[in-house]
N, CA, C and O atoms as a MOPAC input file, in Angstrom:
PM7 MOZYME 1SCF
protein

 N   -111.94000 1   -99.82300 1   -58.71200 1
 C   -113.33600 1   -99.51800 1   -58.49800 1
 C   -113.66100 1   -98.09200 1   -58.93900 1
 O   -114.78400 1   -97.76800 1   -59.32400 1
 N   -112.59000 1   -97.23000 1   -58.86000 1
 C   -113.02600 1   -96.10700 1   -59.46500 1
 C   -113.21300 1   -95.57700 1   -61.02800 1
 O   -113.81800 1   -94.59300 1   -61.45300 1
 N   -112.53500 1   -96.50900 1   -61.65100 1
 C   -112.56500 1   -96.52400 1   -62.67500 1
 C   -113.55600 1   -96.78700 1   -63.54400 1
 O   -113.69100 1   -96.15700 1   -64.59300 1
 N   -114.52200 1   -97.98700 1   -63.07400 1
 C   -115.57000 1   -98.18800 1   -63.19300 1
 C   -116.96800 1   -97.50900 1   -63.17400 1
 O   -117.43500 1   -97.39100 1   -62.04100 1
 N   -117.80800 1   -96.99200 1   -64.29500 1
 C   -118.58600 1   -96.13700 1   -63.68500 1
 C   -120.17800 1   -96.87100 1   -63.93200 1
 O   -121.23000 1   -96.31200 1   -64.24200 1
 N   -119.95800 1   -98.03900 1   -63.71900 1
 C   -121.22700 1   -98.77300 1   -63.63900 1
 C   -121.65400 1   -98.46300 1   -62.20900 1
 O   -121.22400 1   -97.64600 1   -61.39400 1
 N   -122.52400 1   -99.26400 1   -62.16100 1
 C   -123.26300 1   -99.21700 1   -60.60000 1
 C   -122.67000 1  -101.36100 1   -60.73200 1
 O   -122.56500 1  -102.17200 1   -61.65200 1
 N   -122.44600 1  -101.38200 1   -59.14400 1
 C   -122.69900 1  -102.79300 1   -59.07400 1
 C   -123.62000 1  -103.99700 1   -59.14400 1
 O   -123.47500 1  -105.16600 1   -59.50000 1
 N   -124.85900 1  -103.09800 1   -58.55700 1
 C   -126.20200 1  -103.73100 1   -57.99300 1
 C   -126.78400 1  -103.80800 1   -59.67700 1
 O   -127.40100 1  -104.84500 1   -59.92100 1
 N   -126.68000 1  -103.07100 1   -60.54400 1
 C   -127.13200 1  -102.88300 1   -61.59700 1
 C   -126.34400 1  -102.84500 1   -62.82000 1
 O   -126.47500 1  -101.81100 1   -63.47400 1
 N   -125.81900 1  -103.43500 1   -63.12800 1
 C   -124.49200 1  -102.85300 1   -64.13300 1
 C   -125.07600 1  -101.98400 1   -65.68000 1
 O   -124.64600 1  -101.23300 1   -66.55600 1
 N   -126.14400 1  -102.58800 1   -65.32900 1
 C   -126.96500 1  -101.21200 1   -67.12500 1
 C   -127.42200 1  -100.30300 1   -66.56100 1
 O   -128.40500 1   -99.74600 1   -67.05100 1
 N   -126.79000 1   -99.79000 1   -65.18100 1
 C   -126.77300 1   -98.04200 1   -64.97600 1
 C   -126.15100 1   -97.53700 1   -64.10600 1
 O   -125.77800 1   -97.92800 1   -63.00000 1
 N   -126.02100 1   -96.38500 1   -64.80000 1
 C   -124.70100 1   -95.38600 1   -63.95900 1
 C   -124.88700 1   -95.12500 1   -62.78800 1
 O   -126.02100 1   -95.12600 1   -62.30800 1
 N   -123.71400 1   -94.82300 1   -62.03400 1
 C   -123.56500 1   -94.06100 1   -60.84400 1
 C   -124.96300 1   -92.83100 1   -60.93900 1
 O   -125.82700 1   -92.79800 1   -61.81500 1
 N   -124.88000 1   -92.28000 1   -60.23200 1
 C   -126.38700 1   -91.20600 1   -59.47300 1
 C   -125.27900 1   -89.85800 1   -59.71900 1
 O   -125.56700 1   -88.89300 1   -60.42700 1
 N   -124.22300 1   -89.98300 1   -59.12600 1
 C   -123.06800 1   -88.57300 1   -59.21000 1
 C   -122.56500 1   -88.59300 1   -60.88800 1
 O   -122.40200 1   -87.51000 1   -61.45000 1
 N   -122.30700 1   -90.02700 1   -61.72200 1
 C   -122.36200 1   -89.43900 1   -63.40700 1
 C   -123.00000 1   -88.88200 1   -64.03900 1
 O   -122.75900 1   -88.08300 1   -64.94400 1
 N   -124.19600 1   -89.37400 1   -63.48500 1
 C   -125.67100 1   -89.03600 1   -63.94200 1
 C   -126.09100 1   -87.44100 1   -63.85000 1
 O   -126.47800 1   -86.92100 1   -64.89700 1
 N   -126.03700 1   -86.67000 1   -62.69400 1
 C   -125.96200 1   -85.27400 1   -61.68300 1
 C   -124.94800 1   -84.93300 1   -61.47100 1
 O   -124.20200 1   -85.15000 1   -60.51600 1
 N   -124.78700 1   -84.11200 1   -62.74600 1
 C   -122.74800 1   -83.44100 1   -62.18800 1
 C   -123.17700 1   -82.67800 1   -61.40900 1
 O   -122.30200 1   -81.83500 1   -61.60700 1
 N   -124.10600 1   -82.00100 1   -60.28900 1
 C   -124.17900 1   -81.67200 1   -59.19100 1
 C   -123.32400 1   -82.34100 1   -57.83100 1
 O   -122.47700 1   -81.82400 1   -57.10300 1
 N   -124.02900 1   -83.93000 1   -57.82700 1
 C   -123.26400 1   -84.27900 1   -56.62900 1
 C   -122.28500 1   -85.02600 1   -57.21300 1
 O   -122.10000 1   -85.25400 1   -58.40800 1
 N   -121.47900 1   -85.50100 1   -55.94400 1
 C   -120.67900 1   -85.59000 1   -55.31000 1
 C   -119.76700 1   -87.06500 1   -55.50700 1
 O   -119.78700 1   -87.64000 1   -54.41900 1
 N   -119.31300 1   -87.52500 1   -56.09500 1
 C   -119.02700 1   -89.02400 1   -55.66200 1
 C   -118.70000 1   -89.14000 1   -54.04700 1
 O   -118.11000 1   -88.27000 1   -53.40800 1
 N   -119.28900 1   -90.60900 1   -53.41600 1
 C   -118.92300 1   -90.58600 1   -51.83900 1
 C   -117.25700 1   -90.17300 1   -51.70600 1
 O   -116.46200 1   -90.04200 1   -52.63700 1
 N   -117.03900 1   -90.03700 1   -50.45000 1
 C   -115.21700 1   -90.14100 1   -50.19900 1
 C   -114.87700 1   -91.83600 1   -50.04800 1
 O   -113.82100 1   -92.36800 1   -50.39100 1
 N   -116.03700 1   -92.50500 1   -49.45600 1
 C   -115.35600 1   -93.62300 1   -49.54300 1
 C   -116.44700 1   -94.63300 1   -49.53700 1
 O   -117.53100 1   -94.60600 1   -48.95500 1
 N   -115.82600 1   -95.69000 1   -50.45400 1
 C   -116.75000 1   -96.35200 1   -50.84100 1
 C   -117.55000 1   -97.80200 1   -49.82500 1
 O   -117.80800 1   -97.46100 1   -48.67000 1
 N   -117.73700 1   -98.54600 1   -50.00200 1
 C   -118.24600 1   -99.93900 1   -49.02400 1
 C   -117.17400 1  -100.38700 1   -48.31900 1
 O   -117.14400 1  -100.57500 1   -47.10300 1
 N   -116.25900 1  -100.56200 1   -49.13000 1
 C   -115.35500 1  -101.54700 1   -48.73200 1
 C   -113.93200 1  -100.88700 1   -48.05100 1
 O   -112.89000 1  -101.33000 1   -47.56900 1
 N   -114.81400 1   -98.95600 1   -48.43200 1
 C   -113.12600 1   -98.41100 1   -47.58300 1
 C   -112.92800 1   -97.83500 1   -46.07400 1
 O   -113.95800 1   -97.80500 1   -45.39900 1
 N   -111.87800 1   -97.43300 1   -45.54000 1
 C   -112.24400 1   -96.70600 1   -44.11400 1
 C   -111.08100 1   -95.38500 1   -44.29300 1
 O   -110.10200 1   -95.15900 1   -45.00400 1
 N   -111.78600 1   -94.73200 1   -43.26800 1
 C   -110.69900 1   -93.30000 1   -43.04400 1
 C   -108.84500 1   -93.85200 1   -43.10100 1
 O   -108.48800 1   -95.03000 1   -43.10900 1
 N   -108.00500 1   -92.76100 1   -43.13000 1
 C   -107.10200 1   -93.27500 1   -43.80600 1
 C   -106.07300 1   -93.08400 1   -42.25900 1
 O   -104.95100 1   -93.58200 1   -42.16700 1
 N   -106.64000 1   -92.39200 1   -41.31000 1
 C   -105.83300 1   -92.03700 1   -40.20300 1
 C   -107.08200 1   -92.69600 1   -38.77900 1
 O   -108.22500 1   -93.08900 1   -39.01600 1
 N   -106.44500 1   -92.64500 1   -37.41300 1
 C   -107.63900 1   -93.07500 1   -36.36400 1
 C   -108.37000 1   -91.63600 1   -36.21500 1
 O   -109.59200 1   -91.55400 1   -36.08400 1
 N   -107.68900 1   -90.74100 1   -36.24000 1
 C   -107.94100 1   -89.00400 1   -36.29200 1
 C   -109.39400 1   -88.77400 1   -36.90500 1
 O   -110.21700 1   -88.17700 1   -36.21200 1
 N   -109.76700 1   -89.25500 1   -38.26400 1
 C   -110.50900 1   -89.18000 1   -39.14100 1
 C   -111.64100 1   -89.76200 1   -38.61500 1
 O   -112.71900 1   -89.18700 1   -38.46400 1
 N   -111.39900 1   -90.86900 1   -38.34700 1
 C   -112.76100 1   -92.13600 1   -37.94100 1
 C   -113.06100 1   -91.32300 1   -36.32400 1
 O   -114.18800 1   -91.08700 1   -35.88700 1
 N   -112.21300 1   -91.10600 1   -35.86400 1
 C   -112.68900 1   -90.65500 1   -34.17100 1
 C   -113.80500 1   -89.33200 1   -34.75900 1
 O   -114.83900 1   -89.28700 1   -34.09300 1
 N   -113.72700 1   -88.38900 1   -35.78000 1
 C   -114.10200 1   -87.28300 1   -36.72800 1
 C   -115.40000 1   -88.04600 1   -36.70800 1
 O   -116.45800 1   -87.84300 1   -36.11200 1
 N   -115.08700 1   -88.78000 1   -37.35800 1
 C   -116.78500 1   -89.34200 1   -38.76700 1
 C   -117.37600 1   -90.09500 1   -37.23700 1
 O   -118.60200 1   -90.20400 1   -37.23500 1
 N   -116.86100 1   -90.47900 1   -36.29800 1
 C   -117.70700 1   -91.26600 1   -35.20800 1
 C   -118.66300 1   -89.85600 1   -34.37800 1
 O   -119.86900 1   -89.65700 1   -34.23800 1
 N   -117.66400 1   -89.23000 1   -34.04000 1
 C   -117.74200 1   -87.74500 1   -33.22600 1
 C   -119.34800 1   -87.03300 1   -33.97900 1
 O   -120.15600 1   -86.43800 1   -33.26600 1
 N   -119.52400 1   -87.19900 1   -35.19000 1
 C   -120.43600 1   -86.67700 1   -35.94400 1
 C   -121.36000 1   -87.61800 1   -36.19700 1
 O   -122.22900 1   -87.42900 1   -37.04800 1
 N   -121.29900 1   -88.43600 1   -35.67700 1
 C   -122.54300 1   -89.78800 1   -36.29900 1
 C   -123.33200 1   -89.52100 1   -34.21700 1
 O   -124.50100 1   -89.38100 1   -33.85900 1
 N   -122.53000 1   -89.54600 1   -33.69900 1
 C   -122.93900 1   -89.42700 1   -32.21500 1
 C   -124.01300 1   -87.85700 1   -32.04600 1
 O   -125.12300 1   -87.77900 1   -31.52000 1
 N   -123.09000 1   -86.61800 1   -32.77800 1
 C   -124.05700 1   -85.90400 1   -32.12700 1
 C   -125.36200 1   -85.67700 1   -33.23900 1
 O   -126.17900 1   -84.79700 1   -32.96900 1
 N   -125.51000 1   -86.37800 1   -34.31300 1
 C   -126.57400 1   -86.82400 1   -35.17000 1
 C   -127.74100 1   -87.39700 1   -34.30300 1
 O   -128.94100 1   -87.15400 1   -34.17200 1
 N   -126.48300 1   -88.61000 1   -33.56600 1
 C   -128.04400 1   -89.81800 1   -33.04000 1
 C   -128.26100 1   -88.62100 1   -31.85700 1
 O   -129.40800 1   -89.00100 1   -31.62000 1
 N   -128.12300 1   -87.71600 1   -31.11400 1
 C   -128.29100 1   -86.59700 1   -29.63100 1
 C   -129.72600 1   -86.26700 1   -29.87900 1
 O   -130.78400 1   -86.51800 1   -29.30200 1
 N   -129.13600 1   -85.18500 1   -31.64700 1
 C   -130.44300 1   -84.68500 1   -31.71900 1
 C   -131.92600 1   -84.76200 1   -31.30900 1
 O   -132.59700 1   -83.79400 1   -30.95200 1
 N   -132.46200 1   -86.36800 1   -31.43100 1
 C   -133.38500 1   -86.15600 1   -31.31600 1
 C   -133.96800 1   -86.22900 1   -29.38000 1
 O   -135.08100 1   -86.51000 1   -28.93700 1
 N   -132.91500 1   -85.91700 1   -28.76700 1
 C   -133.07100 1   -86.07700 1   -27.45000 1
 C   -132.82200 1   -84.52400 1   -27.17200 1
 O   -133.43500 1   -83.95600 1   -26.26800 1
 N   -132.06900 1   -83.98100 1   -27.83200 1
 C   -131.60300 1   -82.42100 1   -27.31400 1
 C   -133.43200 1   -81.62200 1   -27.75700 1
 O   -134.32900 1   -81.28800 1   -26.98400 1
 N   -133.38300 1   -81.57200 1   -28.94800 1
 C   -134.33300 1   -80.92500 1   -29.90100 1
 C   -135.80500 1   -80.71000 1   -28.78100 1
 O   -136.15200 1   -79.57500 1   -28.45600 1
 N   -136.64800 1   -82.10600 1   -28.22500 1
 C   -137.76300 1   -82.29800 1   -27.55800 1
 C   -137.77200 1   -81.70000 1   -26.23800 1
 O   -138.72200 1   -81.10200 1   -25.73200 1
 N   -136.41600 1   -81.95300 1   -25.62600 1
 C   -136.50400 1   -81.38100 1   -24.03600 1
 C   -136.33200 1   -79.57600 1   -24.48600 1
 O   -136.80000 1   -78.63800 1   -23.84100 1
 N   -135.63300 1   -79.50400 1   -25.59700 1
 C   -135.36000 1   -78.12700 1   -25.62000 1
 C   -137.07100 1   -77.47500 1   -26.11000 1
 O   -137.38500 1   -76.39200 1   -25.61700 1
 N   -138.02800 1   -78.13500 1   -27.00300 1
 C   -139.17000 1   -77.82400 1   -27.26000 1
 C   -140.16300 1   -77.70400 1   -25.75100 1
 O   -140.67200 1   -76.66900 1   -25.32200 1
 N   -140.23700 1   -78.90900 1   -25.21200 1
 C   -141.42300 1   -79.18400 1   -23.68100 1
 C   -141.04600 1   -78.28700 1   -23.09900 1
 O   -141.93500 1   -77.49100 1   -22.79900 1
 N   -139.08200 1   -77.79400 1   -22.46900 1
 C   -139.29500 1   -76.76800 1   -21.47900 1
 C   -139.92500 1   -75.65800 1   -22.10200 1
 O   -141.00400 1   -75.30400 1   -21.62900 1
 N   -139.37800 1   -74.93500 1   -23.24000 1
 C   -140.09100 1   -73.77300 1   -23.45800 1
 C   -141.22500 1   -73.75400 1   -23.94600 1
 O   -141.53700 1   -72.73300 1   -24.55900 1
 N   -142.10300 1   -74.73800 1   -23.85200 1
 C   -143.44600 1   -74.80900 1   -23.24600 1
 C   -144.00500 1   -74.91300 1   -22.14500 1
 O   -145.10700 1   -74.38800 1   -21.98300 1
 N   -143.36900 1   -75.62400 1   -21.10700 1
 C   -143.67100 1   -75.62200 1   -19.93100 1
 C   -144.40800 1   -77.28200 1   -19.95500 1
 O   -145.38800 1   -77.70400 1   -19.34100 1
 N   -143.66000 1   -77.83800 1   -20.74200 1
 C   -144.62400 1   -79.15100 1   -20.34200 1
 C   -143.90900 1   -80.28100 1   -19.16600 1
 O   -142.74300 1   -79.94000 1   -18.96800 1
 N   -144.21900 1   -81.27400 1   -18.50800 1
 C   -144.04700 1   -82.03400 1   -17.41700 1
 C   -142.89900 1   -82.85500 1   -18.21400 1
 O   -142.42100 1   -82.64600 1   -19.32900 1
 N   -142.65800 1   -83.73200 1   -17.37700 1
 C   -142.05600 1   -85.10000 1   -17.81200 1
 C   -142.34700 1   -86.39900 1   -18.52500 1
 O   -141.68300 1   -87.29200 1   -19.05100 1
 N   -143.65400 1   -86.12000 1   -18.31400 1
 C   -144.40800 1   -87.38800 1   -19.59900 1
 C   -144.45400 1   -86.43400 1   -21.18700 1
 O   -143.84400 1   -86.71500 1   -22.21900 1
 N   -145.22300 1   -85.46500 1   -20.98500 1
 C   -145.05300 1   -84.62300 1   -22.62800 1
 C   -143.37400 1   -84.80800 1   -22.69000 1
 O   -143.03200 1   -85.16000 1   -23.81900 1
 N   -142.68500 1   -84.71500 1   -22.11800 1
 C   -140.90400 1   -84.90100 1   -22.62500 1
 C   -140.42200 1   -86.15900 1   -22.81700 1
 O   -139.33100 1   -86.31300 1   -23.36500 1
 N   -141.15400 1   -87.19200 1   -22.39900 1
 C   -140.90900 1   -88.00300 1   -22.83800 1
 C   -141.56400 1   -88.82000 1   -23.87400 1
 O   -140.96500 1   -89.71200 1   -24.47500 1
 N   -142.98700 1   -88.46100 1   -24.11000 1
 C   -143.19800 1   -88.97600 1   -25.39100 1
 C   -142.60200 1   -88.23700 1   -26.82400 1
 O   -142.33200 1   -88.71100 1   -27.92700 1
 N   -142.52600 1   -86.81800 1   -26.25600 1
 C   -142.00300 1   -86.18900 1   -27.53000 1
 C   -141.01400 1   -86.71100 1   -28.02900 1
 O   -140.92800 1   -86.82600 1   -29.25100 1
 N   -139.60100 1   -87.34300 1   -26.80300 1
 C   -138.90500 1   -88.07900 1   -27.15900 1
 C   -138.88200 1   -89.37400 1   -27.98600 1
 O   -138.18900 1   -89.60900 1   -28.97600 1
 N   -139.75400 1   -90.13900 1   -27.39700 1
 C   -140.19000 1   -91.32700 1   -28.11800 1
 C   -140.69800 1   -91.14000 1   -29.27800 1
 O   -140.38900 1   -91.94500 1   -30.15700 1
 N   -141.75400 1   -89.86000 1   -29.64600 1
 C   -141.93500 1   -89.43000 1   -31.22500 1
 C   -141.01500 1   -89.73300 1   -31.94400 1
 O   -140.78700 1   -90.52800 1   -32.85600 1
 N   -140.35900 1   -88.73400 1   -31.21800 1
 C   -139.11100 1   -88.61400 1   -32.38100 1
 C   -137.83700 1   -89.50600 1   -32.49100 1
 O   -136.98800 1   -89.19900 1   -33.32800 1
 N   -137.63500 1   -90.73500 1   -31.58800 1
 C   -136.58400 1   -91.70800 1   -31.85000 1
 C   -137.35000 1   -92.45300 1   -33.00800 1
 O   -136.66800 1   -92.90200 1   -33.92900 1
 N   -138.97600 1   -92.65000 1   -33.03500 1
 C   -139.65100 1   -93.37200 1   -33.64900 1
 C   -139.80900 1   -92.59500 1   -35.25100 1
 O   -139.85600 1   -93.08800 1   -36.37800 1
 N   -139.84600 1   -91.63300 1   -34.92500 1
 C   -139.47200 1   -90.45400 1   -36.34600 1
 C   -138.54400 1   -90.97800 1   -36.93300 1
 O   -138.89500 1   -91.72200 1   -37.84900 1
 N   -136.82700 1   -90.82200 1   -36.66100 1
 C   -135.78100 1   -90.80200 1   -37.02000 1
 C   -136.01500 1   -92.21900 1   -37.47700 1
 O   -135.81300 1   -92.39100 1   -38.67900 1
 N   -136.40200 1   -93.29300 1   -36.76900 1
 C   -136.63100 1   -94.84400 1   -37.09800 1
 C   -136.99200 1   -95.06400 1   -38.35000 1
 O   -136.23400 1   -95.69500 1   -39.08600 1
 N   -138.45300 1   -94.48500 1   -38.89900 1
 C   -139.09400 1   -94.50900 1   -40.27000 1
 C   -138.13100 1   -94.11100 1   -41.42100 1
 O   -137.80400 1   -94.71100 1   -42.44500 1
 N   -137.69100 1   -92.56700 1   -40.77700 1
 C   -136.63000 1   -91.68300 1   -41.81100 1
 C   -135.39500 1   -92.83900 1   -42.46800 1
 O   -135.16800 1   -93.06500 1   -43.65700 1
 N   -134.80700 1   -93.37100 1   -41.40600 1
 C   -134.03200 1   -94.11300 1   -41.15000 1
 C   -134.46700 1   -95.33300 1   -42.13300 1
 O   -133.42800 1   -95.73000 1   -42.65900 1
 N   -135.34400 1   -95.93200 1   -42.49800 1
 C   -135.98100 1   -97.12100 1   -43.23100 1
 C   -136.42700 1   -96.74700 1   -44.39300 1
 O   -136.77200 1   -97.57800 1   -45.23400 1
 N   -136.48600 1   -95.35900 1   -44.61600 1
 C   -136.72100 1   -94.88000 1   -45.84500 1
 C   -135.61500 1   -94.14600 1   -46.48800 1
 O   -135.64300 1   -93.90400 1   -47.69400 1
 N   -134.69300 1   -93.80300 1   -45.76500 1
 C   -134.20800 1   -93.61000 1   -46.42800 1
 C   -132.64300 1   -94.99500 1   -47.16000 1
 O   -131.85500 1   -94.76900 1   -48.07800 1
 N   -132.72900 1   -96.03900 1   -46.45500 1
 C   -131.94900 1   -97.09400 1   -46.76300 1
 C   -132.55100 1   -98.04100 1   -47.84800 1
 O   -132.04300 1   -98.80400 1   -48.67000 1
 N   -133.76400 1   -97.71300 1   -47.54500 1
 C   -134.82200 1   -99.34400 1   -49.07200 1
 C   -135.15400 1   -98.16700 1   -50.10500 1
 O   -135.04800 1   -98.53800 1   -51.27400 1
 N   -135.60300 1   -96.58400 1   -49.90300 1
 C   -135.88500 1   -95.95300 1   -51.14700 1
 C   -134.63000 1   -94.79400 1   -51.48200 1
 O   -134.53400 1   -94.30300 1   -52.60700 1
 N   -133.77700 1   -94.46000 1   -50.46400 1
 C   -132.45600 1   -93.67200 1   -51.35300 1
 C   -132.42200 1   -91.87600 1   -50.90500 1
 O   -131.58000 1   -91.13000 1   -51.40700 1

């Protein structure tokens, strides 16, 4: 698979990283996983305090405003509903 520098979904075009010697090829592709449990406990450890954010970020905004428990909790809900869209846009447009 590495050898290959088609795209799958498309085979009359390149990879995005052949294309932009800027980035990066991924470390691993669809079909691979970390090579130790060490690694994956790593890449899990970091996907967890990703999804936090948007719970840390709002309570840390309302207190130092001084707002109640409903402003903290919709801010919350904003923003799970934020990350939601981000989240859908960035999987169907890239």
């Amino acid at each position: 698979m590495a050898n290959n520098p088609k795209n799958l979904a498309s085979p009359d075009k390149e990879n995005v990283w052949d294309v932009l010697p800027g980035l990066e090829k991924p470390i691993y592709s669809i079909d691979e996983r970390p090579a130790t449990r060490w690694e994956s406990w790593l890449y899990g450890w970091q996907h967890t305090l990703v999804d936090i954010s948007p719970f840390v970020l709002p309570l840390a905004v309302a207190a130092a405003m001084g707002m109640g428990r409903t402003a903290q909790a919709e801010l919350i809900n904003f923003c799970l509903f934020a990350m939601g869209i981000a989240t859908l846009l960035q999987t169907t447009i890239g």
